[in-house]
C-alpha positions as a printed NumPy array, in Angstrom:
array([[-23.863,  -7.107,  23.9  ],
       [-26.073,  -9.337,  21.702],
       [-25.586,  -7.697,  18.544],
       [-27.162,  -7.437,  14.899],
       [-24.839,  -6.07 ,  12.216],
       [-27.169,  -5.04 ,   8.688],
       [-24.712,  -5.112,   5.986],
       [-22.077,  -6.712,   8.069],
       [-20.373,  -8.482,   5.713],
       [-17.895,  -5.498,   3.847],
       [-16.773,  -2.19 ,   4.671],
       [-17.932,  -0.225,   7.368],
       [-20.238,  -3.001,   8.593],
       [-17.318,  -5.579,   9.142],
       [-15.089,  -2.949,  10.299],
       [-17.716,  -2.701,  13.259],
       [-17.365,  -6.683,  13.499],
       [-14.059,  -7.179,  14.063],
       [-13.714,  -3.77 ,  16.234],
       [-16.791,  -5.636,  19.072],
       [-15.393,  -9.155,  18.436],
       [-12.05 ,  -8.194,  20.612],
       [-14.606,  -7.576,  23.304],
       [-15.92 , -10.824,  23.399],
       [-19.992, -10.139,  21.997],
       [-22.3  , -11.983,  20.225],
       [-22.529, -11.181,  16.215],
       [-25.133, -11.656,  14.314],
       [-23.841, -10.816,  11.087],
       [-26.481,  -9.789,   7.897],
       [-25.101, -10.104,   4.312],
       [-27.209,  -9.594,   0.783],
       [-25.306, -11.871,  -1.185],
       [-21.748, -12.511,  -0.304],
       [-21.959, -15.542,   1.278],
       [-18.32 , -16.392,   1.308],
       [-17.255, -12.629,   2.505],
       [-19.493, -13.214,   5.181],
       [-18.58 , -17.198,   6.255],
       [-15.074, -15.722,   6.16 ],
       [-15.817, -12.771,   8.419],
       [-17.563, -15.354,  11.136],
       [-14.161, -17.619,  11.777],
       [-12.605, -14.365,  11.665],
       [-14.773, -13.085,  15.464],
       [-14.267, -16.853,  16.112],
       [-10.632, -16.684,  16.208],
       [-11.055, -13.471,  18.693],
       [-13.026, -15.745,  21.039],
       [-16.431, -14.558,  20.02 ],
       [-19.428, -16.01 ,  19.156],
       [-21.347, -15.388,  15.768],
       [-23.202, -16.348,  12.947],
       [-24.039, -15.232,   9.479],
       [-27.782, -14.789,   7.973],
       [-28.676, -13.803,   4.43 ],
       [-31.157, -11.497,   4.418],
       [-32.13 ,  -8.413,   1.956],
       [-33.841,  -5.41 ,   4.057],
       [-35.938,  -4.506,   1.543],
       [-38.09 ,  -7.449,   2.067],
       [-40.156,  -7.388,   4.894],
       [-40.486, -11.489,   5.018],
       [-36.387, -11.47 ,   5.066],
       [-35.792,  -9.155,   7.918],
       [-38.522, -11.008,   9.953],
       [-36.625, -13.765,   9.293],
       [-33.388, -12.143,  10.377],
       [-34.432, -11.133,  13.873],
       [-36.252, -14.546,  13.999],
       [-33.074, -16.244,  13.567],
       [-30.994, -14.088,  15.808],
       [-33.385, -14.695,  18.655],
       [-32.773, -18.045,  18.236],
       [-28.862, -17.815,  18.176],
       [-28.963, -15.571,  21.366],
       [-30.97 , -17.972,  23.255],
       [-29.23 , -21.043,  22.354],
       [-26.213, -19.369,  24.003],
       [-27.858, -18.297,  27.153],
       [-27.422, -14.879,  26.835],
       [-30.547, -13.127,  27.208],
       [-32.059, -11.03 ,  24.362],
       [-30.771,  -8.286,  21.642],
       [-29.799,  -5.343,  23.068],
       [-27.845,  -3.618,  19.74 ],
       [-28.191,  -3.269,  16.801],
       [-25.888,  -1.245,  13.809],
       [-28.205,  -0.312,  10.962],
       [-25.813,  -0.031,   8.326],
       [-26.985,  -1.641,   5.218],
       [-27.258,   0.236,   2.679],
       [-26.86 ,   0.804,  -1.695],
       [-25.989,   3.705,  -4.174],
       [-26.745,   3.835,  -7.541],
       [-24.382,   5.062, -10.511],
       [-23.852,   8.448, -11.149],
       [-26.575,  10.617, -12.629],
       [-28.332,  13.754, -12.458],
       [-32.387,  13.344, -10.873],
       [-33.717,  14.533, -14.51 ],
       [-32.047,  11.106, -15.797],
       [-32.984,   8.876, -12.528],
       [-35.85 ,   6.029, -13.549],
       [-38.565,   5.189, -10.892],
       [-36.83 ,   1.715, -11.316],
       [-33.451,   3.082,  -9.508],
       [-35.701,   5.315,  -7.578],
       [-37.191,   2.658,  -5.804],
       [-34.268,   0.446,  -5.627],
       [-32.686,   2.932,  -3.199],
       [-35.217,   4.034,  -1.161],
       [-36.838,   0.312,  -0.486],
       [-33.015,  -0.389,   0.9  ],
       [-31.891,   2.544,   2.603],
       [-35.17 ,   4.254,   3.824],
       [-37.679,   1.466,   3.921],
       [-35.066,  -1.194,   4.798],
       [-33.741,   0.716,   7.608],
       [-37.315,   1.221,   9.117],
       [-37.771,  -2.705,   9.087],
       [-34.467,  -2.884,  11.09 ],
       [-35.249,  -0.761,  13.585],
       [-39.039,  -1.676,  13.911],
       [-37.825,  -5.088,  14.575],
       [-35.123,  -4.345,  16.782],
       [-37.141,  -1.573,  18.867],
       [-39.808,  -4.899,  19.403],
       [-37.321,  -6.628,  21.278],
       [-35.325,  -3.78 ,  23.151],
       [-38.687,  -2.27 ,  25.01 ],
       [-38.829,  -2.359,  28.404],
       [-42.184,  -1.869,  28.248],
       [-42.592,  -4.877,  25.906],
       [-40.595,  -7.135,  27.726],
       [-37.104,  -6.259,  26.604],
       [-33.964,  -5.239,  28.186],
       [-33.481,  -1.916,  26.461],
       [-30.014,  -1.286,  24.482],
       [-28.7  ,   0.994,  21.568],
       [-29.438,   1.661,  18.272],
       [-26.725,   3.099,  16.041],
       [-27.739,   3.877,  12.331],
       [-25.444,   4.686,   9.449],
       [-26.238,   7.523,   7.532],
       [-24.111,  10.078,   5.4  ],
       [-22.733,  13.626,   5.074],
       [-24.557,  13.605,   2.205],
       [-27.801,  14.128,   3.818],
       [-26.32 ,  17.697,   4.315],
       [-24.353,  18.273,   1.621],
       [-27.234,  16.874,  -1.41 ],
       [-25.063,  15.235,  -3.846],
       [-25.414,  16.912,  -6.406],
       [-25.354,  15.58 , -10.251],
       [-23.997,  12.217,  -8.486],
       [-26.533,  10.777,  -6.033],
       [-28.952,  13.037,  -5.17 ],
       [-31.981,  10.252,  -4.454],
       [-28.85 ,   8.322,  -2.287],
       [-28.615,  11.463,   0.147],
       [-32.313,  12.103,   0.178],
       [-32.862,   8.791,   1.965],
       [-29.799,   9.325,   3.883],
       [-31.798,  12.675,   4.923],
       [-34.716,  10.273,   6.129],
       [-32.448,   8.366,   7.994],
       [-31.394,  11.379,  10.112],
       [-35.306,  12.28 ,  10.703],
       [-35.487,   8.757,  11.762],
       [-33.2  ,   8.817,  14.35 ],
       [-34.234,  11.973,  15.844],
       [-37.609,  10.897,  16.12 ],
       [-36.883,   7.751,  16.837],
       [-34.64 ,   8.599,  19.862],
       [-37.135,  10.709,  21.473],
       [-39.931,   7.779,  21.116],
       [-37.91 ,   5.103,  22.686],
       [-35.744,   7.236,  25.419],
       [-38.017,   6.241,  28.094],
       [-38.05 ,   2.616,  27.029],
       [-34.391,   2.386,  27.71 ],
       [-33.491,   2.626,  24.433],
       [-30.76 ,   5.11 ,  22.934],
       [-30.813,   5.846,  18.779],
       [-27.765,   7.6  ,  17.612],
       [-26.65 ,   7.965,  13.919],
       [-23.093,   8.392,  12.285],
       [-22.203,  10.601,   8.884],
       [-19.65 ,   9.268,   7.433],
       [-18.111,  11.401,   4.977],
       [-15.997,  10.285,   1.556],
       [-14.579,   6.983,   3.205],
       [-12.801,   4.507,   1.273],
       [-14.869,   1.731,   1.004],
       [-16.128,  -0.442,  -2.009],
       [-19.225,   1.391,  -2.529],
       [-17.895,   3.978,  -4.62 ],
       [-17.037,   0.968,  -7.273],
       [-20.63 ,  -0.129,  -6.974],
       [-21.421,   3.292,  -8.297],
       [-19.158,   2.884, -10.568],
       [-16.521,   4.991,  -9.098],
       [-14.165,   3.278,  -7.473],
       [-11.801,   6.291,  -7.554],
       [-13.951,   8.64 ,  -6.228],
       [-11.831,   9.052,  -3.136],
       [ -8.579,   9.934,  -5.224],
       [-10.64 ,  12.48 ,  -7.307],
       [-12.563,  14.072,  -4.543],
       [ -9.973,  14.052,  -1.443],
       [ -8.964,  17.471,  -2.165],
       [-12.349,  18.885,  -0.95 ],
       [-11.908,  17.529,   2.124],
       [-10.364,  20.348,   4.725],
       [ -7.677,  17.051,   6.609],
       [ -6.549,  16.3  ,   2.988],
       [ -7.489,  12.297,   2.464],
       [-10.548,   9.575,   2.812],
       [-11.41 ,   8.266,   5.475],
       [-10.978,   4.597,   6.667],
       [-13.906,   2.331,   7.738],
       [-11.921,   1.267,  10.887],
       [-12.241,   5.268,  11.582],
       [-16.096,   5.395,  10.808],
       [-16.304,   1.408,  12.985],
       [-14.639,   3.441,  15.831],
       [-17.533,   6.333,  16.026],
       [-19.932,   3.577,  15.903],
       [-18.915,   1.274,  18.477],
       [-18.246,   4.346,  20.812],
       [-22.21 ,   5.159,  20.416],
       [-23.309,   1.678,  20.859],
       [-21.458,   1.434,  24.054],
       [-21.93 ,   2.242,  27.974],
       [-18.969,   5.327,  27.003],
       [-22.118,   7.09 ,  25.371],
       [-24.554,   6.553,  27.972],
       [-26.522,  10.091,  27.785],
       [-25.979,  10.163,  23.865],
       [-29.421,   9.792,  22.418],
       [-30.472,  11.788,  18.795],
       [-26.977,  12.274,  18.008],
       [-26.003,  12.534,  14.58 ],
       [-21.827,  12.461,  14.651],
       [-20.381,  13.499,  11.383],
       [-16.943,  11.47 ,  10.699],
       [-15.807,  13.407,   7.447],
       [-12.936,  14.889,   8.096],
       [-13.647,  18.649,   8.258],
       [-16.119,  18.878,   5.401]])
């Protein structure tokens, strides 16, 4: 596969990495702001035998994710290995705690330009390349939404599983507008998974606090949530399209 990671540079995203490295594709991996998580991450698939490269690139800017694509193209080519055919839409923020009648049209915004309009970038750009009817090869989308598009968030991050809710509508509509183009859009939910983004929302021991809730007992690990993904992206999930597989451990 020639592959673009969103948010590839921590948790889930890098999980995904290191799980299609072993198999010998080419990464492009997309990082906000950690450069050095991300550098690290790239002699890390090296070391497996795989090619990739890192790009800086915030999805809320249209100019950026241009860029992105613009850059991968150029990366896939130089290696001779025909154009993208997957992509892992996983980039994505939450806010701190706090009930909707306390949220600010500042935060408001924040979210939704990364994880609703950011995500429709992605896979605008990707879909542009994939088309058979525009040239492309087809391939597989996989985007990463949450369990709390179902389960609402409440008095914690309501606004964060609203656009998580967008992202399911996405890939159900999406999946049905691309099917005959060769192209198959799946999404996973991951559930309460222990990743840093709990600390960026100020909670980094929400999983300790919360695990009881959840029917197998414990968090989940990112490997677990990188394994769901890379089984949609793949051939193994050929006549998987406008799935949306929960990972959450009962709940």
């Amino acid at each position: 596969m020639n592959l673009i990671v969103t948010g590839g540079s921590r948790g889930i995203g890098a999980q995904c990495v290191l799980a299609l490295a072993k198999s010998g594709h080419a990464i492009v991996i997309n990082y906000a702001r950690d450069a050095s998580a991300a550098a690290l991450l790239v002699s890390k698939v090296q070391a497996a035998g795989a090619d990739a490269i890192a790009v800086q690139a915030d999805v809320a800017s249209e100019p950026q994710v241009v860029q992105l694509f613009a850059q991968a193209d150029v990366f896939f080519s130089r290696l001779g290995r025909g154009p993208l055919n997957a992509l892992i839409n996983n980039a994505g923020i939450v806010a701190p705690k706090a009930m909707v009648a306390d949220m600010s049209l500042e935060r408001l915004r924040s979210v939704f330009d990364t994880n609703v309009l950011g995500a429709f970038l992605v896979a605008r750009e990707a879909a542009k390349r994939m088309m058979r009817s525009r040239g492309g090869e087809g391939g597989s989308i996989v985007n990463v939404s949450s369990a709390a598009a179902r389960l609402g968030s409440p008095a914690e991050y309501v606004d964060y599983a609203a656009s998580k809710g967008a992202i399911d509508t996405m890939t159900l509509g999406l999946a049905k507008e691309l099917a005959a183009d060769g192209i198959r859009v799946n999404a996973v939910r991951p559930g309460l998974i222990e990743t840093d983004i709990h600390a960026s929302g100020g909670q980094p021991d929400r999983v300790a606090r919360f695990k009881s809730v959840i029917p197998m007992g414990r968090g989940g690990q990112a490997k677990e949530v990188a394994d769901a993904i890379c089984w949609l992206l793949s051939d193994a999930a050929s006549y998987c399209t406008g799935s949306l597989l929960d990972v959450a451990g009962g709940r």
